[in-house]
Backbone as a printed PyTorch tensor [residue, N CA C, xyz], in Angstrom:
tensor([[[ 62.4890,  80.1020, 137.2040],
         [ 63.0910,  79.3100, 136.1670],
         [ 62.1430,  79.1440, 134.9830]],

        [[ 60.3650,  78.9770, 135.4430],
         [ 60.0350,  78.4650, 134.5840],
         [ 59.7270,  79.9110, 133.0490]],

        [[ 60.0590,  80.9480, 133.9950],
         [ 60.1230,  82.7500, 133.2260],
         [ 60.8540,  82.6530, 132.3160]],

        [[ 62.1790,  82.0890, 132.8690],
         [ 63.1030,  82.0780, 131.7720],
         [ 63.3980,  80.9240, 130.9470]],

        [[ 62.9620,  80.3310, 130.7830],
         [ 63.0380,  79.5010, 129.9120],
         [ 61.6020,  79.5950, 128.8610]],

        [[ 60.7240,  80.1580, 129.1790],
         [ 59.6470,  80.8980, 128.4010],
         [ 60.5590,  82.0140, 127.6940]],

        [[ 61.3820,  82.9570, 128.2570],
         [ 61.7460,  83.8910, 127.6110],
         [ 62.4360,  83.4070, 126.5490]],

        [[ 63.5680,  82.5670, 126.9180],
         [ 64.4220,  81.6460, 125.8400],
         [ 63.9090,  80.8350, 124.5270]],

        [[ 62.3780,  80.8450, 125.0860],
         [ 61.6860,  79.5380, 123.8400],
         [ 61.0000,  80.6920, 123.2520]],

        [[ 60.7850,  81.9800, 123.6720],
         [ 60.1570,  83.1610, 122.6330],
         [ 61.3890,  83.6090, 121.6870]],

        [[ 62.4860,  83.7920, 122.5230],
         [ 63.3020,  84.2530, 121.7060],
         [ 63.6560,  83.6100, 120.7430]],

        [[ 64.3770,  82.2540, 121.2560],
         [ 64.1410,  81.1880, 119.9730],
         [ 63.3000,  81.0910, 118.4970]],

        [[ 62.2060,  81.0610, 119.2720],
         [ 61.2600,  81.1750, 118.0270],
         [ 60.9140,  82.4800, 117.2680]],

        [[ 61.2580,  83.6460, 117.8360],
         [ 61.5290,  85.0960, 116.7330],
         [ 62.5470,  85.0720, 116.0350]],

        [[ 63.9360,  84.6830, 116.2750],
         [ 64.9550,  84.5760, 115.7700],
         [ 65.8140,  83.5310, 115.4920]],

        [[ 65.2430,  82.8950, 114.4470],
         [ 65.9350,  82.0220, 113.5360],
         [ 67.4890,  82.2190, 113.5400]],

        [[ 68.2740,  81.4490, 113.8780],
         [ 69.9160,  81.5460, 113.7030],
         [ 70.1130,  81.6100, 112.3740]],

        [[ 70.9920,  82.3100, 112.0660],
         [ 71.3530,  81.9950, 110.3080],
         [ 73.0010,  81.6320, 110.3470]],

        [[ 72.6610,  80.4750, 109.7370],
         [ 74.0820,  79.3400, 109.5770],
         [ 75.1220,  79.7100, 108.4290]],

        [[ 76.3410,  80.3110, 108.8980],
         [ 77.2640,  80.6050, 107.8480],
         [ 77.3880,  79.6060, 106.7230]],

        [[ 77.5090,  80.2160, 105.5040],
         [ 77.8090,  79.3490, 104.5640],
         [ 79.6440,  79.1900, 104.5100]],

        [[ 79.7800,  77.8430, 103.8680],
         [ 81.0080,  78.0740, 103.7750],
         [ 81.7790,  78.4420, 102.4280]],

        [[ 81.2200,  78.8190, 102.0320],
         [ 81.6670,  80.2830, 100.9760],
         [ 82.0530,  81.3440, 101.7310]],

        [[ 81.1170,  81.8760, 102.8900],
         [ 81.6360,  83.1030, 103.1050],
         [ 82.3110,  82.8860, 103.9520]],

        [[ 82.9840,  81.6740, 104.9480],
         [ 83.5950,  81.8030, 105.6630],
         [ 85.5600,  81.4790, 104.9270]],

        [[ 85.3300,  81.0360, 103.3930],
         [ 86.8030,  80.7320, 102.6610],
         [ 86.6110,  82.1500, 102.5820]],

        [[ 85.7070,  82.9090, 102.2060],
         [ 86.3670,  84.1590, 101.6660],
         [ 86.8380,  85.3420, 102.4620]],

        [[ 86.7670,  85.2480, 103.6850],
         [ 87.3530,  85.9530, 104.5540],
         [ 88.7240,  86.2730, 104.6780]],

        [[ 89.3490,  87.2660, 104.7540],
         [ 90.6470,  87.7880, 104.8080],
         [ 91.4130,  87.0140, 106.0890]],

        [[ 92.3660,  86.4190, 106.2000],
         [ 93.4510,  85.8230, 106.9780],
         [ 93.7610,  87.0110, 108.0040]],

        [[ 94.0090,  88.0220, 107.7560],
         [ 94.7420,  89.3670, 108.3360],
         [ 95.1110,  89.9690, 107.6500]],

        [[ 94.2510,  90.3510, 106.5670],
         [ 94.7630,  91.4430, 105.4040],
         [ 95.5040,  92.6090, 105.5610]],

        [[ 96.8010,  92.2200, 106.1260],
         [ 97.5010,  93.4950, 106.7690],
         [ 98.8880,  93.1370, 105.7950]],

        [[ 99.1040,  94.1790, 105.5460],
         [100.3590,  93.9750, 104.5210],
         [101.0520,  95.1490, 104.8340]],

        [[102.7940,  94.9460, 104.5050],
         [103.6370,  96.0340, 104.7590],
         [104.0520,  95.9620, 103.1870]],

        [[104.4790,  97.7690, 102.8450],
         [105.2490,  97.3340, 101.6130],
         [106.0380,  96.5750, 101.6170]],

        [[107.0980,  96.1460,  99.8700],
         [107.1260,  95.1450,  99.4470],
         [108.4410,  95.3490, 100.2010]],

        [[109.5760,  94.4930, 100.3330],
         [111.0630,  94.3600, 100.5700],
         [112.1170,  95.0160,  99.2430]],

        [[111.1560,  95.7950,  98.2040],
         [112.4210,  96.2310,  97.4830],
         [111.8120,  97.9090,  98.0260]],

        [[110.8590,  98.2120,  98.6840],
         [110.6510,  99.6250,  98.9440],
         [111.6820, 100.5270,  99.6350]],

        [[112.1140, 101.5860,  98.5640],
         [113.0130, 102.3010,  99.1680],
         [113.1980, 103.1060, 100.8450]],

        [[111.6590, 103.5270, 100.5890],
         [111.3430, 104.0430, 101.7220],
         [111.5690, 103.0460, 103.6830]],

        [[111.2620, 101.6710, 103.0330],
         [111.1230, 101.0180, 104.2030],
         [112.3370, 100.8050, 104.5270]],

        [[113.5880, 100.4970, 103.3290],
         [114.5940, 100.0440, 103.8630],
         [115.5170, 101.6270, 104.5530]],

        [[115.1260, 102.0320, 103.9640],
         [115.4370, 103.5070, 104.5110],
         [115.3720, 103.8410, 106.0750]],

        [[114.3590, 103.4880, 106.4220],
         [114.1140, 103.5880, 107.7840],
         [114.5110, 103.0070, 108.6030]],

        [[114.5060, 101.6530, 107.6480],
         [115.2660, 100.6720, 108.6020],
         [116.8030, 101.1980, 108.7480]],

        [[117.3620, 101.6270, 107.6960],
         [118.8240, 101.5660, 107.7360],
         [118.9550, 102.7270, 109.0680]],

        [[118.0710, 103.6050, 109.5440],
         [118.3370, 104.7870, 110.5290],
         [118.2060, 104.0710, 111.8980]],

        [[117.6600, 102.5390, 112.1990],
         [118.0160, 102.5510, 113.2220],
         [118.8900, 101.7120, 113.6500]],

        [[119.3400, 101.7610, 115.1430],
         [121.0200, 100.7820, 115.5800],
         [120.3500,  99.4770, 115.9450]],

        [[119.2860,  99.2960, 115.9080],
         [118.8720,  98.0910, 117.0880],
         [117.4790,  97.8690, 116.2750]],

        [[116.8830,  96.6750, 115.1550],
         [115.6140,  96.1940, 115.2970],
         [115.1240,  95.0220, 115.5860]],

        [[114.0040,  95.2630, 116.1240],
         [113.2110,  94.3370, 116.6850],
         [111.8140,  94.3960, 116.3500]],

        [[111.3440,  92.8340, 115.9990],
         [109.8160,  92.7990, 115.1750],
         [109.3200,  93.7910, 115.7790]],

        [[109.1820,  94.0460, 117.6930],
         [108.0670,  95.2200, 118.1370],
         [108.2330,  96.2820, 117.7140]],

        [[109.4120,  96.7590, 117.3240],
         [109.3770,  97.5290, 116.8130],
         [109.1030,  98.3200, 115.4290]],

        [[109.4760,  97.6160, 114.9220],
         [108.3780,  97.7030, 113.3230],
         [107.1660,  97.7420, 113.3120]],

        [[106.6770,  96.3320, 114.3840],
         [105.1050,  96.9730, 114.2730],
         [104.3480,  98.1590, 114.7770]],

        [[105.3860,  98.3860, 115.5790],
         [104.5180,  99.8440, 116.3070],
         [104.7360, 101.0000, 115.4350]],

        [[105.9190, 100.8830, 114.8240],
         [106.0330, 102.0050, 114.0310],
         [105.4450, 102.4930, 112.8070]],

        [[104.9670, 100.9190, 111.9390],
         [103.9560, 100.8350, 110.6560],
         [102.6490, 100.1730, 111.0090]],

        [[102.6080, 100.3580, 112.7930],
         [101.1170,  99.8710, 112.9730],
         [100.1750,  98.6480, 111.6370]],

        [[101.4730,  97.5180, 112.3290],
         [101.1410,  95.9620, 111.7430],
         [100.9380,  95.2050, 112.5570]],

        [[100.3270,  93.8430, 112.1190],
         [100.7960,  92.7860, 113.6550],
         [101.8020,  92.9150, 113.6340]],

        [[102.0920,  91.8980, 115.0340],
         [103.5370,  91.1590, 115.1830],
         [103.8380,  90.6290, 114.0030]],

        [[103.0990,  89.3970, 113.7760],
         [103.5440,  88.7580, 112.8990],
         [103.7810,  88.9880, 111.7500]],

        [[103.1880,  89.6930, 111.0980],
         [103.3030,  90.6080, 109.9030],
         [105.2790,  91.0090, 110.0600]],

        [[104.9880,  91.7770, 111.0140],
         [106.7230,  92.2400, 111.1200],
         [107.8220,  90.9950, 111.2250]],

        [[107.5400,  90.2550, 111.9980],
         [108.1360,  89.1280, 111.9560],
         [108.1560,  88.6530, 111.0500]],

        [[107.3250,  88.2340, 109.6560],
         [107.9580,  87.9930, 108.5360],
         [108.5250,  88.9360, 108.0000]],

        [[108.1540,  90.4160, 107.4600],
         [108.8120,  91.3860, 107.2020],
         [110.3780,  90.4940, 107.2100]],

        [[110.7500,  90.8900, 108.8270],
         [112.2910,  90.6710, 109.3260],
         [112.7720,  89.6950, 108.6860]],

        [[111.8650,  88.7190, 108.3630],
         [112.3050,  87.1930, 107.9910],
         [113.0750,  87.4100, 106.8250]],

        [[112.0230,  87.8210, 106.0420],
         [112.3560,  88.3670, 104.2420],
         [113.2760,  89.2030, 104.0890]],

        [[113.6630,  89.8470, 104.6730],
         [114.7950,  90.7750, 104.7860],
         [116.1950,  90.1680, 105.3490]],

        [[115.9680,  89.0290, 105.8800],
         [117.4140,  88.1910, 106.3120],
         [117.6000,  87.8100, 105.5940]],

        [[116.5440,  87.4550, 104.9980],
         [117.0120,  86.1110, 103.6260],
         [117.3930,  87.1610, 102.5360]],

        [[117.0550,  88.2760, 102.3420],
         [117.5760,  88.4840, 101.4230],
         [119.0330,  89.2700, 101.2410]],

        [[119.5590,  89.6600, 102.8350],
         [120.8900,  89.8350, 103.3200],
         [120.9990,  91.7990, 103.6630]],

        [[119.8800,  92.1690, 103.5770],
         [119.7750,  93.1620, 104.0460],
         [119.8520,  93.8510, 105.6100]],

        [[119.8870,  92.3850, 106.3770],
         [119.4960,  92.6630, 108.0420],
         [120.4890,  91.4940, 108.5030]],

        [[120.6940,  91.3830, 109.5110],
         [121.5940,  90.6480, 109.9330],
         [121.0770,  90.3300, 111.6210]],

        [[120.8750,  88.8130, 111.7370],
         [120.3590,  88.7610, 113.1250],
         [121.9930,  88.6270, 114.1500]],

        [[121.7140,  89.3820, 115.1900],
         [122.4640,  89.5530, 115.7620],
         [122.2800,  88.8530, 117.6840]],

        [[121.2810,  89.0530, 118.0200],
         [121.1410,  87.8110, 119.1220],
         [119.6300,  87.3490, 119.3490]],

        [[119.6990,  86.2800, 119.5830],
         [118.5730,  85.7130, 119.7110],
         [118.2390,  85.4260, 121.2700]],

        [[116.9560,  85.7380, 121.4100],
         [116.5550,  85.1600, 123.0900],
         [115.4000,  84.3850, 123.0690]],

        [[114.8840,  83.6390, 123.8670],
         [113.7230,  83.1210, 123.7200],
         [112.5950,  84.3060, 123.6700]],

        [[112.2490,  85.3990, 124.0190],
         [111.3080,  85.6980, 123.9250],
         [111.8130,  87.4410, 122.7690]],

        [[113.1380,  87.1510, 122.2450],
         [113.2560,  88.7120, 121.2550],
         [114.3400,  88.4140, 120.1970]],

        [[114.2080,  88.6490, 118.7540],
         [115.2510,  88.6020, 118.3960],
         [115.6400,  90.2290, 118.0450]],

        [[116.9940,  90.4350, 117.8610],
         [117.3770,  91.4830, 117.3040],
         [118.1900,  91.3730, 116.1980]],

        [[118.2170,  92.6310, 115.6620],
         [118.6900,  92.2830, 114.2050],
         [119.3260,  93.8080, 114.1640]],

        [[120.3880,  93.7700, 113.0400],
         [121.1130,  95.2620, 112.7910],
         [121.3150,  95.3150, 111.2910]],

        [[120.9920,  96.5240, 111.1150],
         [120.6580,  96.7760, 109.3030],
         [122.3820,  96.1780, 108.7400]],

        [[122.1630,  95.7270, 107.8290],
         [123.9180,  95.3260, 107.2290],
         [124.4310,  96.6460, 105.6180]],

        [[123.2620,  96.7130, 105.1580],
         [123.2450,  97.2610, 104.0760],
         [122.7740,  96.7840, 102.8380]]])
C-alpha cells in the first residue's frame, strides 16, 4: 500500500491537472450533426420512395443520430409533407403524403 500511494503522490506531483475553462467548455458543439434543410429536393425525394418511415430509419440511411432524425420527422409533419400514421411507445411511423 505504502508503494502505491508513493506512486500516486509522484504522479501527482509531475502532472499538474489542467482545469477546463469555461469558455472552452460553452464553445463546444452540442452534436454538430445536421441533415439537409426540409426544402431539399433530394431528401424529400427519397423520402417520397419509401412505403413505411421511421426515425431508424433515416438515421441509418444519412448516418445521423436518432435524434437528429427525429426532429428531421418532426419538421416535416409540421410542415405537412409526412403524415404520422401509428404511434407505439417505443416507434413512430410515418408515410410520405406529398
Amino acid at each position: 500500500m505504502e508503494r502505491q500511494q508513493k506512486l500516486r503522490t509522484k504522479k501527482q506531483q509531475q502532472e499538474p491537472r489542467k482545469k477546463r475553462s469555461g469558455a472552452n467548455v460553452l464553445n463546444r458543439r452540442a452534436g454538430g450533426v445536421s441533415l439537409p434543410g426540409v426544402e431539399d429536393k433530394e431528401l424529400v425525394g427519397e423520402l417520397s420512395k419509401m412505403k413505411a418511415i421511421t426515425p431508424y430509419m433515416v438515421a441509418s440511411r444519412y448516418d445521423v443520430r436518432l435524434s437528429v432524425a427525429k426532429n428531421l420527422l418532426n419538421s416535416l409533419q409540421g410542415r405537412g409533407l409526412i403524415q404520422l400514421m401509428a404511434v407505439n411507445s417505443n416507434l413512430k411511423l410515418y408515410q410520405f403524403t406529398g
